[in-house]
Structures are given as C-alpha cells and as structure tokens.
KOLZAGU-852285 format. One record per atom (N, C-alpha, C, O): x, y, z; residue in three letters. Coordinates in steps of 0.2 Angstrom, whole numbers, padded with zeros to 4 digits, always signed. Last residue first. Layout:
BEGIN
XYZALA...
! end
This chain:
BEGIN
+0106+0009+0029UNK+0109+0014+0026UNK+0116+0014+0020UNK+0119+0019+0018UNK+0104-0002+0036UNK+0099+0000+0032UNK+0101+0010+0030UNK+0098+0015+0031UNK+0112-0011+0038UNK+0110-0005+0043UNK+0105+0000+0040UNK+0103+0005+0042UNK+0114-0028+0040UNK+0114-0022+0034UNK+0111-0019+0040UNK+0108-0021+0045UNK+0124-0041+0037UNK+0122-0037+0041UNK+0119-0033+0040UNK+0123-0030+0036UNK+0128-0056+0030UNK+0128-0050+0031UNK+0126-0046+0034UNK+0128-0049+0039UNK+0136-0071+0033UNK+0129-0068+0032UNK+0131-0060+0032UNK+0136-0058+0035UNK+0150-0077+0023UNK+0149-0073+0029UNK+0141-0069+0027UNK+0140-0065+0022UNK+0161-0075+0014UNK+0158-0080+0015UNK+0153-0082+0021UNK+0154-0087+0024UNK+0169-0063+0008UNK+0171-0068+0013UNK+0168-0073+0017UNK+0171-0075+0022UNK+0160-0060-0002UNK+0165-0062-0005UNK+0170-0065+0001UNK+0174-0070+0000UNK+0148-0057+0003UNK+0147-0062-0001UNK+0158-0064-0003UNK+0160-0069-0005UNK+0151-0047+0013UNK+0149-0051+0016UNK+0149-0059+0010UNK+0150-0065+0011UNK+0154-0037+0003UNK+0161-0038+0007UNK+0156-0046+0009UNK+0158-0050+0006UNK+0142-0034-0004UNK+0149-0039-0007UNK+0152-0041-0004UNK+0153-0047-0004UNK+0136-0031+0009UNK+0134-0036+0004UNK+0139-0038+0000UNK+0139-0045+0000UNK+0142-0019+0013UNK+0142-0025+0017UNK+0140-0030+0013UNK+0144-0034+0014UNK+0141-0009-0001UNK+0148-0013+0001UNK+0148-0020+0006UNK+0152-0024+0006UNK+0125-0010+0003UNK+0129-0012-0003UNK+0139-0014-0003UNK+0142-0019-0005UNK+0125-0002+0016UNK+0125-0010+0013UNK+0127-0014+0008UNK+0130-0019+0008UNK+0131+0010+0014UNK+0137+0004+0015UNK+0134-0002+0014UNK+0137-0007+0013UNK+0129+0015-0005UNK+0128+0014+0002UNK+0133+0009+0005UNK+0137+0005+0002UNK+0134+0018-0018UNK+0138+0021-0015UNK+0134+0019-0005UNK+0136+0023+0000UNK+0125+0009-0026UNK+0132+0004-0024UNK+0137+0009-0020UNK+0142+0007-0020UNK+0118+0016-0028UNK+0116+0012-0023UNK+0122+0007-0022UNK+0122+0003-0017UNK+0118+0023-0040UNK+0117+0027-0034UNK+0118+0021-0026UNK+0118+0022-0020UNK+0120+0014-0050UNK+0125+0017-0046UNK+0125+0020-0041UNK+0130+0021-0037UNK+0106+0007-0048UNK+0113+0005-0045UNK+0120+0008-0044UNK+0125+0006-0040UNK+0100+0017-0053UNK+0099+0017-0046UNK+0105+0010-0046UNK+0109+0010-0042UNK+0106+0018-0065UNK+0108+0025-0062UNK+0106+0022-0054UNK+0110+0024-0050UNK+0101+0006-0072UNK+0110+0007-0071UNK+0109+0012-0067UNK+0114+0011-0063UNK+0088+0008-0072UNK+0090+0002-0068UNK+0101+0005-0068UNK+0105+0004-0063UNK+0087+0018-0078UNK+0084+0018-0073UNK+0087+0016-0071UNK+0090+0019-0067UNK+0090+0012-0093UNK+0094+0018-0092UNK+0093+0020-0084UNK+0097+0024-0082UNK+0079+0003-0095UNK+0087+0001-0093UNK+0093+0007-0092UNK+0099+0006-0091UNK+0070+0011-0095UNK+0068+0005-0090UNK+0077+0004-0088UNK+0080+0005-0083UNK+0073+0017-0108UNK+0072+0019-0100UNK+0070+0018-0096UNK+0068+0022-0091UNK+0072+0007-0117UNK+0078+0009-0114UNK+0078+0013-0109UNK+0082+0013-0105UNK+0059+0002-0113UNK+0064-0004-0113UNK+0070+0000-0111UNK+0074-0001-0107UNK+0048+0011-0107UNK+0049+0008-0112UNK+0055+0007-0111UNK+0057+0011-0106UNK+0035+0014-0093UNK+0042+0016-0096UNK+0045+0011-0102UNK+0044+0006-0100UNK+0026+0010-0084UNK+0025+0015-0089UNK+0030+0017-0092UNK+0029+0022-0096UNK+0034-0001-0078UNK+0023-0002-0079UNK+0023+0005-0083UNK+0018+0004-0087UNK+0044+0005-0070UNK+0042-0001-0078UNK+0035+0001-0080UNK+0034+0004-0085UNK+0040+0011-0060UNK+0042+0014-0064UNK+0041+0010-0072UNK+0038+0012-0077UNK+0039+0000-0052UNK+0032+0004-0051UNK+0034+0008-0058UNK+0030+0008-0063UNK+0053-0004-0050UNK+0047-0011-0053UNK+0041-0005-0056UNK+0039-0006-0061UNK+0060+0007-0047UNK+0062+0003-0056UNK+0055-0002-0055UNK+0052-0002-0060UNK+0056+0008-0034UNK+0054+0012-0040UNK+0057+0011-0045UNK+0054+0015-0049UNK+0059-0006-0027UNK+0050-0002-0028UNK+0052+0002-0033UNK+0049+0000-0039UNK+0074-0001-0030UNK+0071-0009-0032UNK+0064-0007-0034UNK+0062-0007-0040UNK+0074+0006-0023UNK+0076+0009-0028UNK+0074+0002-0030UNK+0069+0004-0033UNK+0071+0001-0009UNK+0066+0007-0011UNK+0071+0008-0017UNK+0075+0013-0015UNK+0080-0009-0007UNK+0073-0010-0008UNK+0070-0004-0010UNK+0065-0005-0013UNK+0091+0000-0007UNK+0091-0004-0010UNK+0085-0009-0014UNK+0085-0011-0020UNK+0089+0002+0006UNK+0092+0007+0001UNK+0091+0006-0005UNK+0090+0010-0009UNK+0090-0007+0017UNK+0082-0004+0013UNK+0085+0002+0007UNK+0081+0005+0003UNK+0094-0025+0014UNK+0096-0018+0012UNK+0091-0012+0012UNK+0088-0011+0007UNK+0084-0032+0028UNK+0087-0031+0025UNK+0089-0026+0021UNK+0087-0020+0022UNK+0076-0030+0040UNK+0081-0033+0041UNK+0086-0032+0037UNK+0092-0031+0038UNK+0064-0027+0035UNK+0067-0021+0039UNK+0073-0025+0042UNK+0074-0023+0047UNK+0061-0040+0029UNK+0062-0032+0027UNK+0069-0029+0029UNK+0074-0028+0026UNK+0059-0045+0042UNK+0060-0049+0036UNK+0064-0045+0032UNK+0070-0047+0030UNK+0046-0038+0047UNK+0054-0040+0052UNK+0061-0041+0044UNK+0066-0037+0043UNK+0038-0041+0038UNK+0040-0036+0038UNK+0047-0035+0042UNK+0052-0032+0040UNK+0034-0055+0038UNK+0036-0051+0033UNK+0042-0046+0034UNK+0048-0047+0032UNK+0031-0057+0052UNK+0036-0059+0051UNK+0041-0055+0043UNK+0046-0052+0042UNK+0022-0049+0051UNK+0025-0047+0056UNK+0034-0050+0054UNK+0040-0047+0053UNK+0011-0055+0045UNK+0014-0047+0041UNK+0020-0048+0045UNK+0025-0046+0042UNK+0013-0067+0052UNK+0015-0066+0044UNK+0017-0061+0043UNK+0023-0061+0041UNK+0003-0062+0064UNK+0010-0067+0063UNK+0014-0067+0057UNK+0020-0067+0059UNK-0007-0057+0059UNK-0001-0052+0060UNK+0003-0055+0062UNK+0008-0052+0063UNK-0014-0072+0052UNK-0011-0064+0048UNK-0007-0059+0052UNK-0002-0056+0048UNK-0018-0081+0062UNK-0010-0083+0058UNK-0008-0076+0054UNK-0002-0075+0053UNK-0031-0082+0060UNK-0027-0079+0066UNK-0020-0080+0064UNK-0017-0076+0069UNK-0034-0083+0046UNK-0037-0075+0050UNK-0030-0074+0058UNK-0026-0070+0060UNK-0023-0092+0037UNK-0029-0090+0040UNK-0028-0084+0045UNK-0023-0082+0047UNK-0017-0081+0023UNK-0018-0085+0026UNK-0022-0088+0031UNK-0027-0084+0030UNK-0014-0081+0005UNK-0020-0079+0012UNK-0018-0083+0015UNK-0017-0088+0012UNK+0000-0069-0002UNK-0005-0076+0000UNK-0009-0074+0005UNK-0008-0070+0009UNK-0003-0057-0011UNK+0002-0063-0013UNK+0001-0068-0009UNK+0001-0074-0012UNK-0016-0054-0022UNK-0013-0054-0015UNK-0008-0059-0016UNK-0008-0064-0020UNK-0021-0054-0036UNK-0020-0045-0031UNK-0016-0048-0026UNK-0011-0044-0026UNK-0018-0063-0044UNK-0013-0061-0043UNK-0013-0054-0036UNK-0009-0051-0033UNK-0030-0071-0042UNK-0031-0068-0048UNK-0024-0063-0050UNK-0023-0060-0055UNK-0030-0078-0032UNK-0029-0084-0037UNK-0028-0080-0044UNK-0026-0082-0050UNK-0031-0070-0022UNK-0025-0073-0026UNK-0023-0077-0029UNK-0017-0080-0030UNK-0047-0068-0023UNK-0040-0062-0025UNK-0034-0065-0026UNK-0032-0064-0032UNK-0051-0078-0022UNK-0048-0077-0027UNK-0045-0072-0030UNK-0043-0070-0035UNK-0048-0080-0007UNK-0045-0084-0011UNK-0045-0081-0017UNK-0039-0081-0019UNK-0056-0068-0005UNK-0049-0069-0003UNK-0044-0073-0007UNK-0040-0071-0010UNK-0066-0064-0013UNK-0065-0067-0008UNK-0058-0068-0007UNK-0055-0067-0012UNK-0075-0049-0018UNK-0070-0055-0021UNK-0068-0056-0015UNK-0068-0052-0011UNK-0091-0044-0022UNK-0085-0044-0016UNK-0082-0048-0020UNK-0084-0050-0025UNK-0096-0037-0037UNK-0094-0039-0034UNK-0090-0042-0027UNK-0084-0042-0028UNK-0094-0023-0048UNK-0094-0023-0039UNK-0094-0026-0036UNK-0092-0025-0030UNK-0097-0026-0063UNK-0102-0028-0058UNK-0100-0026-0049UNK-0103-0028-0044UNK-0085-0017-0066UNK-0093-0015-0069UNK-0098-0018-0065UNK-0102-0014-0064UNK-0073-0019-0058UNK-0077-0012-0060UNK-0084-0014-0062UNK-0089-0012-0058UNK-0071-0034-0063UNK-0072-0031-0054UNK-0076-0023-0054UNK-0081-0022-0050UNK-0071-0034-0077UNK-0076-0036-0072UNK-0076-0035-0068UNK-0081-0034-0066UNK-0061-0024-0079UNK-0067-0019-0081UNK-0072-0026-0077UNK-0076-0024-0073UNK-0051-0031-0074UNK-0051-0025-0071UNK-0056-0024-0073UNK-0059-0020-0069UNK-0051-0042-0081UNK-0054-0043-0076UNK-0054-0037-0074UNK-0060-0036-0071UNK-0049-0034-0094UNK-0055-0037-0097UNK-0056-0039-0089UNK-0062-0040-0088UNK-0034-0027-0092UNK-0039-0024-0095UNK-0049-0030-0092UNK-0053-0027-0088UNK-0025-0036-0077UNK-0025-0035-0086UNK-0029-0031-0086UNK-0032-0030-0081UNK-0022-0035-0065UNK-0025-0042-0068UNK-0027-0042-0074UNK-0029-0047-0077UNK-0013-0027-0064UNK-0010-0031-0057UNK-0015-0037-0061UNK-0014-0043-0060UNK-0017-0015-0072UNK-0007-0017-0070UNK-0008-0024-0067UNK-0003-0028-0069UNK-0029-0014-0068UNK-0026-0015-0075UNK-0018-0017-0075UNK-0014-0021-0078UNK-0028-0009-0055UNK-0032-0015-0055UNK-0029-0017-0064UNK-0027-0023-0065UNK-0021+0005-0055UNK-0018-0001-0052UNK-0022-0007-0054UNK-0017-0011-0056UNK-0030+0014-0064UNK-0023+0012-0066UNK-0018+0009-0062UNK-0013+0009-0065UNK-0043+0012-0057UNK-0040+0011-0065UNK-0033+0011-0068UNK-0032+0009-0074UNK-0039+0018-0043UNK-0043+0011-0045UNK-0038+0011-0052UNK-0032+0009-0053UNK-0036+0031-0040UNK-0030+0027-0045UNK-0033+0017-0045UNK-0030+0012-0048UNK-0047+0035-0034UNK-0042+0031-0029UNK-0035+0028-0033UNK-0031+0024-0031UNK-0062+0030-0041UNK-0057+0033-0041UNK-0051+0031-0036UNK-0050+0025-0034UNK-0074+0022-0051UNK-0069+0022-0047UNK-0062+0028-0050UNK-0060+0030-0055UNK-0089+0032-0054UNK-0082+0031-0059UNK-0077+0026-0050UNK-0078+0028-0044UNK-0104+0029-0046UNK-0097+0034-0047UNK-0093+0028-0051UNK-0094+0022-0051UNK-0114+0023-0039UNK-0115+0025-0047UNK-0111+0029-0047UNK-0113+0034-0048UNK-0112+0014-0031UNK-0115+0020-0030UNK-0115+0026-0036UNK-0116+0032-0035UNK-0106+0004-0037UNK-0114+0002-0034UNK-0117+0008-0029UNK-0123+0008-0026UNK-0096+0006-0042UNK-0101+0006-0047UNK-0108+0004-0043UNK-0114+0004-0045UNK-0089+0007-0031UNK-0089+0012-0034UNK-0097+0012-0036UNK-0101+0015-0035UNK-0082-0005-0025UNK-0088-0002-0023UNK-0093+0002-0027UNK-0100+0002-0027UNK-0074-0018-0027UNK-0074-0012-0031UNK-0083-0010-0030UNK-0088-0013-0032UNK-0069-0027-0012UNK-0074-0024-0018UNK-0071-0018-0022UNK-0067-0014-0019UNK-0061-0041-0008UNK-0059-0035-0010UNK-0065-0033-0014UNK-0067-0036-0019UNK-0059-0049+0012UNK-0063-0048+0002UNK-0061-0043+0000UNK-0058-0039+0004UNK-0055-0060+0021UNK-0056-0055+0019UNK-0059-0053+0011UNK-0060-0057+0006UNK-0053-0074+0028UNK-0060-0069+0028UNK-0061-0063+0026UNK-0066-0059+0028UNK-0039-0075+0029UNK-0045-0081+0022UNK-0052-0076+0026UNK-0057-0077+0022UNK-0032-0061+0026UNK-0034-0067+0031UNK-0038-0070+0026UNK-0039-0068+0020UNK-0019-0057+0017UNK-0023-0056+0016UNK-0026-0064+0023UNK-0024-0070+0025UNK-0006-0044+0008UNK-0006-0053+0015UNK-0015-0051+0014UNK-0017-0046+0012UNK+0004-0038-0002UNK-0003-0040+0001UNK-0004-0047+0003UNK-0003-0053+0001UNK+0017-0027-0003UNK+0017-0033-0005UNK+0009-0036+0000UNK+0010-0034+0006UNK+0015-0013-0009UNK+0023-0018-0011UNK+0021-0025-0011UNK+0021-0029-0016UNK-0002-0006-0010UNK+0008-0009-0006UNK+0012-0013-0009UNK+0009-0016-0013UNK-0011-0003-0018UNK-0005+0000-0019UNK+0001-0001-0014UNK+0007+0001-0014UNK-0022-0012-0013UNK-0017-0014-0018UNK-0011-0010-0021UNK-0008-0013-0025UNK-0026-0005-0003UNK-0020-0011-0001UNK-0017-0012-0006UNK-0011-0013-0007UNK-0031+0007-0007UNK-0024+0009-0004UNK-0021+0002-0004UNK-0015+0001-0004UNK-0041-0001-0015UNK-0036+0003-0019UNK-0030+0004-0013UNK-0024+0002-0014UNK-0049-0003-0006UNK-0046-0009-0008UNK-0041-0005-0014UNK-0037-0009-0017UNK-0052+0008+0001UNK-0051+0004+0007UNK-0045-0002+0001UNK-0040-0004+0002UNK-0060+0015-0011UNK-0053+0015-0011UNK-0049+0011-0005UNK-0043+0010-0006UNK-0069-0002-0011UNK-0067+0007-0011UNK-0060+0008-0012UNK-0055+0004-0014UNK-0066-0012+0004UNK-0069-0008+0000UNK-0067-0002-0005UNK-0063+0003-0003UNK-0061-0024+0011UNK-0057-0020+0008UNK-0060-0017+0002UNK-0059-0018-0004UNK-0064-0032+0027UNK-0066-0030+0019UNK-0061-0025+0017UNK-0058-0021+0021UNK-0050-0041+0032UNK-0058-0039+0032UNK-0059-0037+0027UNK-0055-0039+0022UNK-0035-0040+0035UNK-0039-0043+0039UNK-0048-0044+0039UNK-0051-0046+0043UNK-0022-0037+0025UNK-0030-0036+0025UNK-0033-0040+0027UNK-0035-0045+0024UNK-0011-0030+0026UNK-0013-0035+0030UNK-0019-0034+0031UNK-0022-0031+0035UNK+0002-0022+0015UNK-0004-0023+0018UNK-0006-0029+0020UNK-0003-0034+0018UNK+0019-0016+0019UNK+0012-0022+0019UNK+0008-0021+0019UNK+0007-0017+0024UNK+0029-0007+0009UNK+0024-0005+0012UNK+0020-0011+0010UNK+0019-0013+0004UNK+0048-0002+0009UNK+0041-0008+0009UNK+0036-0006+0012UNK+0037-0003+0017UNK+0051+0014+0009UNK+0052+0009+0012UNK+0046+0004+0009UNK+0040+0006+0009UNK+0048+0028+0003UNK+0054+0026+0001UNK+0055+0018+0006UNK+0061+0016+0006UNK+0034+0029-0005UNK+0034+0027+0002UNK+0044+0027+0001UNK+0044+0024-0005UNK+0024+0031-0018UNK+0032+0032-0016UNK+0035+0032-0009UNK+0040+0036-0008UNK+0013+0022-0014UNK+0017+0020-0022UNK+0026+0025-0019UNK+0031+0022-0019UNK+0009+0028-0004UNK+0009+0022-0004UNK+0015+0021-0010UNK+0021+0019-0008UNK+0006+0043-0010UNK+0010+0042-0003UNK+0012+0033-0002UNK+0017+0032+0001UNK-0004+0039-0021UNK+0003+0040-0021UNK+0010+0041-0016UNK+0016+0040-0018UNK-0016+0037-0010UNK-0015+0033-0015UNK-0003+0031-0017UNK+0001+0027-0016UNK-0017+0051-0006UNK-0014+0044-0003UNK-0010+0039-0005UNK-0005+0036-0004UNK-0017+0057-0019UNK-0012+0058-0016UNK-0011+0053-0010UNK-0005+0051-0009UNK-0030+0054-0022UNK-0024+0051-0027UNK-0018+0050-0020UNK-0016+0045-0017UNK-0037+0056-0012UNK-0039+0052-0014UNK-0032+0048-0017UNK-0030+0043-0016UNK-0034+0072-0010UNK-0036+0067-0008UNK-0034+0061-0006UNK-0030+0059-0002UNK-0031+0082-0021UNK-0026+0082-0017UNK-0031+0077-0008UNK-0031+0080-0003UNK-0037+0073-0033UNK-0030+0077-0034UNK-0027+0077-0025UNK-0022+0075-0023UNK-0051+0075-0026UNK-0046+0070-0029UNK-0040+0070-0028UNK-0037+0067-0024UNK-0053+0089-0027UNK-0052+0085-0021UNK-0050+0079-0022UNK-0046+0077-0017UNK-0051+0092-0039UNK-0047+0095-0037UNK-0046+0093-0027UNK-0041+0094-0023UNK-0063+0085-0045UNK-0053+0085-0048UNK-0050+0087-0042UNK-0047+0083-0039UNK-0071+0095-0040UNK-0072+0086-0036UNK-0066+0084-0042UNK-0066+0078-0041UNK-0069+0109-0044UNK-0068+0103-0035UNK-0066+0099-0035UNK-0062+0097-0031UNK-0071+0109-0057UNK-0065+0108-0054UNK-0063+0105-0048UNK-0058+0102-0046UNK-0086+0121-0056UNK-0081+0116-0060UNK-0076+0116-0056UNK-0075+0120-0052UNK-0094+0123-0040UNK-0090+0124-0044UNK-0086+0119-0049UNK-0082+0114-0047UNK-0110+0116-0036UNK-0104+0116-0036UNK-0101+0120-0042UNK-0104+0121-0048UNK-0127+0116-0029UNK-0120+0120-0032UNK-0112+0117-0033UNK-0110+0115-0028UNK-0133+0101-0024UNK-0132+0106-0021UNK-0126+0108-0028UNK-0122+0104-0031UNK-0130+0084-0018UNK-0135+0089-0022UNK-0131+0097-0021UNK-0127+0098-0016UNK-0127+0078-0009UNK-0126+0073-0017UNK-0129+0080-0022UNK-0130+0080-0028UNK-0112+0080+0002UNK-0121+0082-0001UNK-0120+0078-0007UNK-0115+0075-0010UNK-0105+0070+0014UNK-0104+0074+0007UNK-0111+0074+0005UNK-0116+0070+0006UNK-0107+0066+0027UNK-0110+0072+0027UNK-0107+0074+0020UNK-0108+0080+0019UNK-0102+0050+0022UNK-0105+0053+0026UNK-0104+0062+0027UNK-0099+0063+0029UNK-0089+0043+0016UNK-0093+0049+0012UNK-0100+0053+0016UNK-0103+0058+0013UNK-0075+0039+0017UNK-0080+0040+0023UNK-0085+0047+0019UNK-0085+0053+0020UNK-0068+0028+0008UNK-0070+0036+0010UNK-0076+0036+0013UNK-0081+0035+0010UNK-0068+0011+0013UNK-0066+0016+0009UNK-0068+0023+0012UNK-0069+0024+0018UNK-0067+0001+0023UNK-0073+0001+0018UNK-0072+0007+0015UNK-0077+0009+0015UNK-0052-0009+0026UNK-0054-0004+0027UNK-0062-0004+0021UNK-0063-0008+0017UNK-0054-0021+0036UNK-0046-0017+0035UNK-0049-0010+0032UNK-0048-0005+0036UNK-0063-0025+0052UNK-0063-0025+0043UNK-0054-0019+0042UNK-0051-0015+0045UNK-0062-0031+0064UNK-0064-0033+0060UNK-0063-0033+0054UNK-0062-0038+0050UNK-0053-0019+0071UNK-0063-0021+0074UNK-0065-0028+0067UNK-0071-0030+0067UNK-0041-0010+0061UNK-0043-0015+0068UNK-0052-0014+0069UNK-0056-0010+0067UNK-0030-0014+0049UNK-0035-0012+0050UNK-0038-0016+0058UNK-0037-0022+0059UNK-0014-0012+0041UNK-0020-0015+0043UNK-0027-0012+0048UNK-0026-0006+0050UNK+0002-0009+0034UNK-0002-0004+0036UNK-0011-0011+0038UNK-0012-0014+0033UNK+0019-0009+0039UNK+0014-0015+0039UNK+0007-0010+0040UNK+0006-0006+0045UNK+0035-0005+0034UNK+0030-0003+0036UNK+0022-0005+0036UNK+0019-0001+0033UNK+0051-0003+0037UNK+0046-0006+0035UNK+0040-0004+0037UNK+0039-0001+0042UNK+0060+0007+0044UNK+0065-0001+0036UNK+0059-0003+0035UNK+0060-0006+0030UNK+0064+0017+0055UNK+0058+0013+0052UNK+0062+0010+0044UNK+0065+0013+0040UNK+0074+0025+0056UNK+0073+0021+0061UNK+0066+0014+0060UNK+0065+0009+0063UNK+0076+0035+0048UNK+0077+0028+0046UNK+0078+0024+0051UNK+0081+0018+0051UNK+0062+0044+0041UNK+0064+0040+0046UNK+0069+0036+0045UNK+0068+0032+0041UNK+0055+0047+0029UNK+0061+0050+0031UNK+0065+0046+0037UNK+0071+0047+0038UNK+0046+0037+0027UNK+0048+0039+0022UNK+0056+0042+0025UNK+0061+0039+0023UNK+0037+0038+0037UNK+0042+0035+0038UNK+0047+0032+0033UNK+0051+0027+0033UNK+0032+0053+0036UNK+0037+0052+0041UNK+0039+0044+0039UNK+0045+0044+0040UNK+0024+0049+0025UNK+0030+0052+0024UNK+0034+0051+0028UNK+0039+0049+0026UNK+0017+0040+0030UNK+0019+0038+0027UNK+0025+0040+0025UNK+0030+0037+0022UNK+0009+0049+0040UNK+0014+0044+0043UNK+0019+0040+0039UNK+0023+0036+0041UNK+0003+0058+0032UNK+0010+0060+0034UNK+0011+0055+0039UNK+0014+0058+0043UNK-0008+0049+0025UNK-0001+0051+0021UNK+0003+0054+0026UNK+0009+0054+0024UNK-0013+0047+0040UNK-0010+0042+0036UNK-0006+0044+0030UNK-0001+0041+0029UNK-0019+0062+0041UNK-0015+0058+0044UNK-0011+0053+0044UNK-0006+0053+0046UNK-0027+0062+0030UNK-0024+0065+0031UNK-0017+0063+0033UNK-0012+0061+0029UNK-0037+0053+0032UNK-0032+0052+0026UNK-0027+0057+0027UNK-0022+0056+0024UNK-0043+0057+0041UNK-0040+0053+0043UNK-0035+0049+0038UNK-0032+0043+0040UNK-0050+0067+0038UNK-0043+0071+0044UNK-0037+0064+0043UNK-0031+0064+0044UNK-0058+0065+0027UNK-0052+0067+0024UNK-0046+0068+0030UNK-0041+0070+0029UNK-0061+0046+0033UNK-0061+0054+0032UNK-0057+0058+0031UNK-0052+0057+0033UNK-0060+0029+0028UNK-0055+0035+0028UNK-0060+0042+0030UNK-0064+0043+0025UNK-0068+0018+0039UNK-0068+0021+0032UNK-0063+0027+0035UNK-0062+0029+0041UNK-0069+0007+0049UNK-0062+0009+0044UNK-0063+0012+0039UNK-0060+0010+0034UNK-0082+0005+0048UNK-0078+0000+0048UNK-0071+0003+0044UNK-0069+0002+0038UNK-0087+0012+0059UNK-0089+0013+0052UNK-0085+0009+0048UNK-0085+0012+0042UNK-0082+0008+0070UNK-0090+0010+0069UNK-0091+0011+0063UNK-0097+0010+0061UNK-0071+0007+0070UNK-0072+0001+0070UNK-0079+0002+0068UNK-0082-0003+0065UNK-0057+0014+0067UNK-0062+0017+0065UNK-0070+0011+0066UNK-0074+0011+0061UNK-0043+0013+0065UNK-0044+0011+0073UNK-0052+0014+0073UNK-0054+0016+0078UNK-0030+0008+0057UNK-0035+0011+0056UNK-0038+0008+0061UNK-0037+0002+0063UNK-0012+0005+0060UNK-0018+0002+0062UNK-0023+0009+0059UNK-0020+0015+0059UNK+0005+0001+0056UNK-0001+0009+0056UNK-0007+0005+0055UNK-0007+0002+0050UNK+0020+0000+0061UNK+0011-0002+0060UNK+0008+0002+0061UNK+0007+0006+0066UNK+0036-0002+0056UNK+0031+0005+0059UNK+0024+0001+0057UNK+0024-0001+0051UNK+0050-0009+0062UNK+0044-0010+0058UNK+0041-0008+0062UNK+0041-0009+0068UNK+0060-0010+0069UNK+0062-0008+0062UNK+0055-0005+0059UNK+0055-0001+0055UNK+0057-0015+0082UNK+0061-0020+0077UNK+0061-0015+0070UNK+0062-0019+0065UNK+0042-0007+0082UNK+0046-0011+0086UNK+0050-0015+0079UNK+0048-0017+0073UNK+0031+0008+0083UNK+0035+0006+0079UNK+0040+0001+0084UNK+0043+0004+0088UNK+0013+0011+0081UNK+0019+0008+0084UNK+0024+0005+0078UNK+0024+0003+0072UNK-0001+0021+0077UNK+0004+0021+0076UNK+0010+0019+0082UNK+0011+0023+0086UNK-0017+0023+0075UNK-0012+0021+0079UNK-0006+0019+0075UNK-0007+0016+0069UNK-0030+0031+0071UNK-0025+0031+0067UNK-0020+0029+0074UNK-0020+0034+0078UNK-0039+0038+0079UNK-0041+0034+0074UNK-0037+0033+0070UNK-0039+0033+0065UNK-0037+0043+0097UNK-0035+0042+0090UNK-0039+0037+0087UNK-0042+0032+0090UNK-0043+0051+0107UNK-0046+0047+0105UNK-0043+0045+0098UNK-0047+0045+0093UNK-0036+0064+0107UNK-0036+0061+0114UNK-0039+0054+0114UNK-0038+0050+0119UNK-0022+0068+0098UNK-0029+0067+0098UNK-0031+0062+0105UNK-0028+0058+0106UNK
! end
C-alpha cells in the first residue's frame, strides 16, 4: 500500500504492529482487520519473531470498528450480521488469543470498542497514565461484541463486567489496573520504553514454552481440573522435546545463565 495504515517492524525478536489511522483515531476497517489477523499469523509462523508489541500511533491506541459507511437501515438477510462477526470481529479477536507467541498491548490512548477488546485479549497490557478503556457499545445501543463478554467476565468477574457494559463509561488508566485489566501504567513517555523492554524480555526467552504456557492459562478459564491437568502433562511432554528446554536443564544443572533459541 502506498500509504500504509498498518506498519509493521521487526528488531531484536520483536514484531511492532503500530495502527497508523490517526484521523479517525485508529479505528479498525474491515481491510484493516484484515491485515492485522494476518500479521498475527505471520508471526505466529515466523521464528524469527519470539514477541510481539501491538500499539497505536497519533495519540489514541485504538477507537474500535470503523463503522463509517455501515447503513443503520435498509434489508438485510438473517445471519449477516453472525456471520460478519464470526469472520470479523471474533476472528481478530481470536488471532490475538492464538498468536503462538506473547502478544503486548501498549495502550497509549483510548482504547474503545472492540479498540478495548483486542488489548484486552494480549498476554500482557501496558498502559500510559493517559490512557482509558471504554466499553462503547451500549452508547450506540448495540450488544458488545468483539468477545467483549467473554474477556471482561474472565479478567473482573460478572457484576464489574456488566458495570463497564451497562453504563460505557471511560475508565482511566489508573483504574484499569487497579481493576486487574492492565498489568501496570506507566507514564505516557516511558510506555514504548516498557513495551520495548517487555518484549525484548520475551523474545529472549523459551518461546516454545511460552506459547504452551498462553494455551494451558487461556484454556483453564473453560476447562475442569482434570483436563486442565491432563493439558498441562501433554504440553510439557511436547515441550521438553525442544532444545530450549534441554538448554534449560542443561544450563540449571551446570550453573550457568541460559541461552534460548527460541526453538
């Protein structure tokens, strides 16, 4: 694209996918959800990428789906608006949750809408002290969608998830993480210092290992005790046949930092 709205660099391990939409403050259109699940994938498959920092540029992280020329009137057929969903909205969503590598969010601004669903589906949420998180939905009289209702209930329980949902709200930074969404805020110029470090951080260490890690944690949240534990035994068999994992022991058994190749 001769004018991208999706930048993508990758240095030290770690892939940054900036949203570059500044006029509309970073809202998704479907080209540009598009693009963003398959850089997720690609760095899914890559291994030259161990981490991945996703953020927003002009100000705000993201104000959600770019609802501009959708009609509010007019015919439809049953099952569309499922069926734009489904291969939408969730699907991003989803590309986040199975990412086979750590996924930061680095939420520099507002984080609307689904803008606040895709951060809350990363591994781990950085946040500047000038950022917010809305649940927008109910202030345009829609249902949250975006897997809204089955991340916000995981991460603050039933009774704050229907208060973010019912009243819309901004929520500030601060008590995003006082409420558990974000793991810490810090100030606005010190944020891609953080992610950066984070993420180096990462992509330094087992990634085999971390991405079986993400899917026993993501997988709990719906799984009962013995197939949480029947989970947990298969990805460490699977995982104790990488060489990290043998550099790991080897490295703990001779007393010596490790090294890991992220293979």
């Amino acid at each position: 694209m001769a004018d991208p709205r999706i930048h993508r660099t990758t240095s030290h391990h770690v892939t940054w996918i900036t949203l570059d939409r500044p006029e509309v403050r970073n809202a998704l259109a479907p080209v540009d959800r598009d693009q963003l699940i398959g850089l997720l994938g690609e760095a899914s498959r890559d291994p030259g990428t161990r981490a991945v920092v996703i953020t927003g540029g002009g100000g705000a992280f993201c104000s959600g789906a770019d609802l501009r020329g959708v009609a509010a009137g007019g015919e439809r057929v049953v099952g569309d608006i499922a069926r734009t969903l489904r291969e939408g909205a969730q699907r991003l969503i989803t590309g986040v949750l199975d990412c086979e590598k750590p996924v930061i969010a680095a939420v520099n601004g507002t984080a609307a809408g689904l803008g606040a669903h895709l951060a809350l589906a990363c591994d781990l949420v950085l946040a500047a002290e000038s950022a917010a998180f809305i649940e927008v939905f109910v202030r345009r009289g829609l249902v949250p969608d975006g897997g809204g209702a089955y991340l916000l209930p995981r991460l603050v329980g039933p009774q704050r998830a229907k208060e973010l949902m019912f009243f819309g709200d901004a929520l500030a930074a601060a008590d995003a993480e006082r409420l558990g969404l974000v793991n810490r805020v810090v100030p606005d110029g010190d944020l891609e210092k953080t992610a950066r470090a984070w993420a180096e951080r990462l992509a330094a260490g087992p990634t085999r290992a971390l991405a079986l890690t993400k899917q026993l944690v993501n997988a709990s949240l719906d799984s009962g005790r013995a197939d949480a534990l029947a989970a947990e035994a298969a990805a460490q068999e699977i995982n104790m046949g990488s060489r990290d994992a043998r550099e790991g022991v080897a490295s703990f058994a001779e007393r010596r930092t490790p090294t890991y190749e992220g293979r």
